[in-house]
N, C-alpha and C positions, 0 to 999 in steps of 0.2 A: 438511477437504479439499474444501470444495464451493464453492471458490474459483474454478471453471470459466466462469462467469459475468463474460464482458469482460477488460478490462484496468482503470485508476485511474478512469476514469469522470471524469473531470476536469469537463469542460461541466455534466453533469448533477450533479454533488456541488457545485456552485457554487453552481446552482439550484436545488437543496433546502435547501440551510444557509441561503439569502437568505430562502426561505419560512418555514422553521422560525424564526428571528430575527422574524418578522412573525408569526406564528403560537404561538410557542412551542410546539405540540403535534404529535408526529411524525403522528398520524391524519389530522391536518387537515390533513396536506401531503402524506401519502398518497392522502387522498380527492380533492383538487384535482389531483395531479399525473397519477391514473387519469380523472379526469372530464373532464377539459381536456388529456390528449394533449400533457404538456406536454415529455415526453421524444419526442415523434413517433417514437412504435416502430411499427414497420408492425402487428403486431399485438398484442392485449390482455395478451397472455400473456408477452409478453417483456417489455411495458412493466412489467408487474407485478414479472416475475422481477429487472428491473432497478431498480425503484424499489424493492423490497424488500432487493435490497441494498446498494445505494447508503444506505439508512436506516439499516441493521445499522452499518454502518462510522463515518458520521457519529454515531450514538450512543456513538460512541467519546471522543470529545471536549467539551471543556467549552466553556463559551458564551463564551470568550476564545478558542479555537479558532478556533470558526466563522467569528465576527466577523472572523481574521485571515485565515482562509482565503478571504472574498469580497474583503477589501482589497489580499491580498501579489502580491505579484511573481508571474509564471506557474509561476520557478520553485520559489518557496518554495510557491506551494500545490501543485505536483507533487513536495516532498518530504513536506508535510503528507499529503498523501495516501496514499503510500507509508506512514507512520506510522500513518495509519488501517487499511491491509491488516495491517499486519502484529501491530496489536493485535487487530484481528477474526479471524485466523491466526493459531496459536500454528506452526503449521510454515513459513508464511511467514516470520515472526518469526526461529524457528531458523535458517533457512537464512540469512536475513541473517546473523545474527550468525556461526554458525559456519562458513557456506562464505563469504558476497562480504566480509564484513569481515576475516574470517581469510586470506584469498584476498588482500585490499589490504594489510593488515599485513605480511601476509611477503615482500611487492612480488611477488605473484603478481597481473600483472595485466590476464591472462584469465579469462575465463566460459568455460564453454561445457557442453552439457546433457550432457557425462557427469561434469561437476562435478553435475550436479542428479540425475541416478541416481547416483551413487554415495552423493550425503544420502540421497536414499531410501531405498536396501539397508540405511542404517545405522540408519534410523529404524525399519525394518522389524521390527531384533529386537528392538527394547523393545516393540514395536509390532506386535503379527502381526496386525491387522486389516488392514494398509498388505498384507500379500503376498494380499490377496484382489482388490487393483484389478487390473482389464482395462489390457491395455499400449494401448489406445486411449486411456483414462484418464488414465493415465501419461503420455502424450504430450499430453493435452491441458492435465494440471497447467503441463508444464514451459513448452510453449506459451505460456501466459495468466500462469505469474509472469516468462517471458524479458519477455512483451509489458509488463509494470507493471514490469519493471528498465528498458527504454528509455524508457517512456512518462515515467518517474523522472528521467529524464537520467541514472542512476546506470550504464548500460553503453551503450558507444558502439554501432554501427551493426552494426562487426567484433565484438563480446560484449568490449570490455576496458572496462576495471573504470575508470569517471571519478573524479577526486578531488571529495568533494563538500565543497560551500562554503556554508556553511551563516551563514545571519546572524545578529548577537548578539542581534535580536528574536527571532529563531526559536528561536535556544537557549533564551533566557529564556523565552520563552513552554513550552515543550518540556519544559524543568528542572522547571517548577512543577506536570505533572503527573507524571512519572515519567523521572528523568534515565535509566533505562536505554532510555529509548527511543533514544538518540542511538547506541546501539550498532547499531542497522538500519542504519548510514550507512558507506560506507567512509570513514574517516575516522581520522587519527591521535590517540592521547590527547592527546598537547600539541599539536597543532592545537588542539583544544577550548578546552584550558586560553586558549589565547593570544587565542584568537575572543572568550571567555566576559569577559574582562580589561575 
Protein backbone atom coordinates (compact mmCIF):
# COMPACT_ATOMS: atom_id res chain seq x y z
CA UNK A 1 0.00 0.00 0.00
CA UNK A 2 2.88 2.54 -0.17
CA UNK A 3 2.13 3.12 -3.63
CA UNK A 4 1.52 6.94 -2.65
CA UNK A 5 4.52 7.98 -4.31
CA UNK A 6 3.51 9.62 -8.03
CA UNK A 7 2.03 8.18 -10.77
CA UNK A 8 3.97 5.48 -13.86
CA UNK A 9 7.01 7.69 -13.47
CA UNK A 10 7.42 7.10 -17.13
CA UNK A 11 10.38 9.87 -18.03
CA UNK A 12 12.29 8.72 -15.08
CA UNK A 13 11.85 4.71 -15.52
CA UNK A 14 13.18 5.21 -19.13
CA UNK A 15 16.26 6.86 -17.57
CA UNK A 16 17.08 4.37 -15.15
CA UNK A 17 16.41 1.09 -17.26
CA UNK A 18 18.90 3.13 -19.99
CA UNK A 19 21.46 3.33 -16.97
CA UNK A 20 21.09 0.10 -15.49
CA UNK A 21 21.54 -1.60 -19.36
CA UNK A 22 24.98 0.56 -19.03
CA UNK A 23 25.63 -0.30 -15.58
CA UNK A 24 24.10 -3.49 -14.83
CA UNK A 25 24.03 -2.69 -11.07
CA UNK A 26 20.86 -1.02 -9.50
CA UNK A 27 23.53 0.81 -6.82
CA UNK A 28 25.35 2.34 -9.35
CA UNK A 29 22.44 3.88 -10.95
CA UNK A 30 21.15 4.85 -7.63
CA UNK A 31 24.37 6.44 -6.66
CA UNK A 32 24.57 8.41 -10.13
CA UNK A 33 21.03 9.28 -10.27
CA UNK A 34 21.37 10.84 -6.41
CA UNK A 35 24.83 12.43 -7.26
CA UNK A 36 23.90 14.03 -10.60
CA UNK A 37 20.26 15.28 -9.91
CA UNK A 38 19.32 13.40 -12.63
CA UNK A 39 15.49 13.22 -11.80
CA UNK A 40 15.84 17.11 -11.03
CA UNK A 41 13.68 16.87 -7.88
CA UNK A 42 13.74 19.98 -6.11
CA UNK A 43 14.90 18.26 -3.13
CA UNK A 44 17.07 15.34 -1.98
CA UNK A 45 14.51 13.56 -0.31
CA UNK A 46 12.09 13.19 -2.93
CA UNK A 47 14.63 12.53 -5.45
CA UNK A 48 15.56 9.57 -3.17
CA UNK A 49 11.90 8.59 -2.47
CA UNK A 50 11.46 8.56 -6.14
CA UNK A 51 14.46 6.84 -7.37
CA UNK A 52 13.81 4.33 -4.85
CA UNK A 53 10.91 3.41 -6.28
CA UNK A 54 11.23 3.76 -9.55
CA UNK A 55 14.12 0.81 -8.85
CA UNK A 56 11.83 -1.42 -6.80
CA UNK A 57 9.46 -1.58 -9.95
CA UNK A 58 11.99 -1.79 -12.67
CA UNK A 59 13.48 -4.91 -10.76
CA UNK A 60 10.54 -6.16 -11.63
CA UNK A 61 11.60 -7.19 -15.08
CA UNK A 62 13.86 -8.97 -16.95
CA UNK A 63 16.80 -7.60 -19.07
CA UNK A 64 14.43 -8.22 -22.32
CA UNK A 65 12.01 -5.86 -20.52
CA UNK A 66 14.18 -3.11 -20.10
CA UNK A 67 15.75 -3.27 -23.34
CA UNK A 68 11.95 -3.08 -24.80
CA UNK A 69 10.93 -0.47 -22.49
CA UNK A 70 13.70 2.16 -23.72
CA UNK A 71 12.83 1.04 -27.50
CA UNK A 72 8.68 0.69 -27.65
CA UNK A 73 6.22 2.92 -28.61
CA UNK A 74 5.10 5.64 -25.79
CA UNK A 75 2.39 3.49 -25.52
CA UNK A 76 3.66 0.17 -25.06
CA UNK A 77 6.11 1.37 -22.44
CA UNK A 78 3.05 3.02 -20.60
CA UNK A 79 1.47 -0.34 -20.53
CA UNK A 80 4.92 -1.92 -19.47
CA UNK A 81 4.83 0.12 -16.78
CA UNK A 82 1.51 -0.37 -15.64
CA UNK A 83 2.80 -4.15 -15.47
CA UNK A 84 5.50 -3.05 -13.42
CA UNK A 85 3.07 -1.26 -10.62
CA UNK A 86 1.09 -3.94 -10.67
CA UNK A 87 3.82 -6.71 -10.04
CA UNK A 88 5.47 -4.38 -7.28
CA UNK A 89 1.43 -4.10 -5.99
CA UNK A 90 -0.15 -7.05 -5.13
CA UNK A 91 -3.45 -4.85 -4.54
CA UNK A 92 -2.79 -2.92 -7.60
CA UNK A 93 -2.49 -6.07 -9.29
CA UNK A 94 -6.02 -7.25 -7.71
CA UNK A 95 -7.78 -4.29 -8.58
CA UNK A 96 -6.94 -4.64 -12.03
CA UNK A 97 -7.90 -7.92 -12.41
CA UNK A 98 -11.00 -7.92 -10.35
CA UNK A 99 -12.46 -4.37 -10.69
CA UNK A 100 -11.12 -2.66 -14.44
CA UNK A 101 -10.91 -6.00 -16.10
CA UNK A 102 -14.00 -7.53 -14.56
CA UNK A 103 -15.55 -3.89 -15.16
CA UNK A 104 -14.48 -4.37 -19.14
CA UNK A 105 -15.67 -7.83 -19.53
CA UNK A 106 -19.16 -7.48 -18.49
CA UNK A 107 -19.08 -4.20 -20.85
CA UNK A 108 -19.16 -2.14 -17.77
CA UNK A 109 -17.37 0.60 -19.09
CA UNK A 110 -16.90 3.10 -16.34
CA UNK A 111 -14.33 3.68 -13.41
CA UNK A 112 -15.11 5.67 -10.99
CA UNK A 113 -13.69 5.79 -7.12
CA UNK A 114 -16.46 4.17 -5.37
CA UNK A 115 -15.56 1.24 -7.88
CA UNK A 116 -12.16 1.64 -5.79
CA UNK A 117 -13.79 1.90 -2.15
CA UNK A 118 -15.89 -0.52 -2.70
CA UNK A 119 -12.43 -3.15 -3.60
CA UNK A 120 -11.29 -1.69 -0.57
CA UNK A 121 -14.17 -2.54 1.99
CA UNK A 122 -13.79 -6.03 0.34
CA UNK A 123 -10.11 -6.33 0.80
CA UNK A 124 -10.67 -5.08 4.20
CA UNK A 125 -12.05 -8.32 5.55
CA UNK A 126 -9.52 -10.66 4.52
CA UNK A 127 -7.39 -7.84 5.39
CA UNK A 128 -8.00 -5.87 8.80
CA UNK A 129 -4.79 -3.97 8.70
CA UNK A 130 -6.57 -2.07 5.40
CA UNK A 131 -9.59 -0.77 8.14
CA UNK A 132 -6.55 1.03 10.15
CA UNK A 133 -5.78 3.63 6.92
CA UNK A 134 -6.76 7.34 7.55
CA UNK A 135 -9.48 8.22 4.83
CA UNK A 136 -6.85 10.99 3.84
CA UNK A 137 -4.89 7.86 2.83
CA UNK A 138 -7.52 6.27 1.32
CA UNK A 139 -8.00 9.12 -1.02
CA UNK A 140 -4.69 9.45 -1.79
CA UNK A 141 -4.34 5.46 -2.72
CA UNK A 142 -7.32 5.93 -5.11
CA UNK A 143 -5.73 9.41 -6.33
CA UNK A 144 -2.25 8.00 -7.45
CA UNK A 145 -3.77 4.52 -9.06
CA UNK A 146 -6.79 6.91 -10.93
CA UNK A 147 -3.53 8.92 -11.87
CA UNK A 148 -1.33 5.53 -13.21
CA UNK A 149 -4.84 4.12 -14.99
CA UNK A 150 -4.90 7.54 -17.26
CA UNK A 151 -1.20 7.90 -17.12
CA UNK A 152 -1.81 3.93 -18.78
CA UNK A 153 -4.06 5.22 -21.36
CA UNK A 154 -6.20 2.41 -19.78
CA UNK A 155 -9.26 5.07 -18.55
CA UNK A 156 -10.14 8.07 -20.67
CA UNK A 157 -10.32 11.50 -19.25
CA UNK A 158 -14.44 10.90 -18.09
CA UNK A 159 -12.97 7.43 -15.86
CA UNK A 160 -14.36 4.93 -19.00
CA UNK A 161 -12.48 2.02 -19.28
CA UNK A 162 -10.18 2.09 -23.01
CA UNK A 163 -10.02 -1.05 -25.03
CA UNK A 164 -6.42 -1.97 -24.85
CA UNK A 165 -4.30 -2.85 -27.65
CA UNK A 166 -1.64 -4.52 -26.92
CA UNK A 167 1.17 -5.57 -29.58
CA UNK A 168 2.09 -9.19 -30.56
CA UNK A 169 5.84 -7.95 -29.25
CA UNK A 170 4.52 -7.06 -26.23
CA UNK A 171 2.58 -10.01 -25.70
CA UNK A 172 5.29 -12.30 -26.46
CA UNK A 173 7.73 -10.51 -24.59
CA UNK A 174 4.82 -10.52 -21.59
CA UNK A 175 4.11 -14.40 -22.11
CA UNK A 176 7.51 -15.31 -21.40
CA UNK A 177 7.57 -13.93 -18.14
CA UNK A 178 4.28 -14.56 -16.64
CA UNK A 179 1.19 -14.74 -19.08
CA UNK A 180 -1.05 -13.88 -16.17
CA UNK A 181 0.15 -10.63 -16.36
CA UNK A 182 -1.85 -9.71 -19.42
CA UNK A 183 -4.96 -9.99 -17.06
CA UNK A 184 -3.96 -6.28 -15.69
CA UNK A 185 -5.24 -5.10 -19.20
CA UNK A 186 -8.85 -4.59 -20.06
CA UNK A 187 -8.79 -6.81 -22.57
CA UNK A 188 -11.01 -9.76 -24.04
CA UNK A 189 -9.64 -13.44 -23.92
CA UNK A 190 -10.02 -13.87 -27.69
CA UNK A 191 -8.75 -10.63 -28.44
CA UNK A 192 -5.46 -12.14 -26.96
CA UNK A 193 -5.83 -15.23 -28.56
CA UNK A 194 -6.19 -13.46 -32.05
CA UNK A 195 -3.30 -10.60 -31.34
CA UNK A 196 -1.09 -13.65 -29.97
CA UNK A 197 -1.71 -15.69 -33.66
Amino acid sequence: MSFTTGGLFHRESAKLAGLYLEFRDWIAVRNKVIDENLLQARTLNTQKRICREVIARLKAFSIEELRFLIDASRQEQSYLLWIAACRRYKFIADFAVEVLRERFITLKTDLNHEDFDAFLNRKSEWHTELDVIRPTTRNKLRQVLFKMLHEAGLLTANNMINTTILTPKLIDLVVRTNRRDLLYFPIFESDLKRIAQ
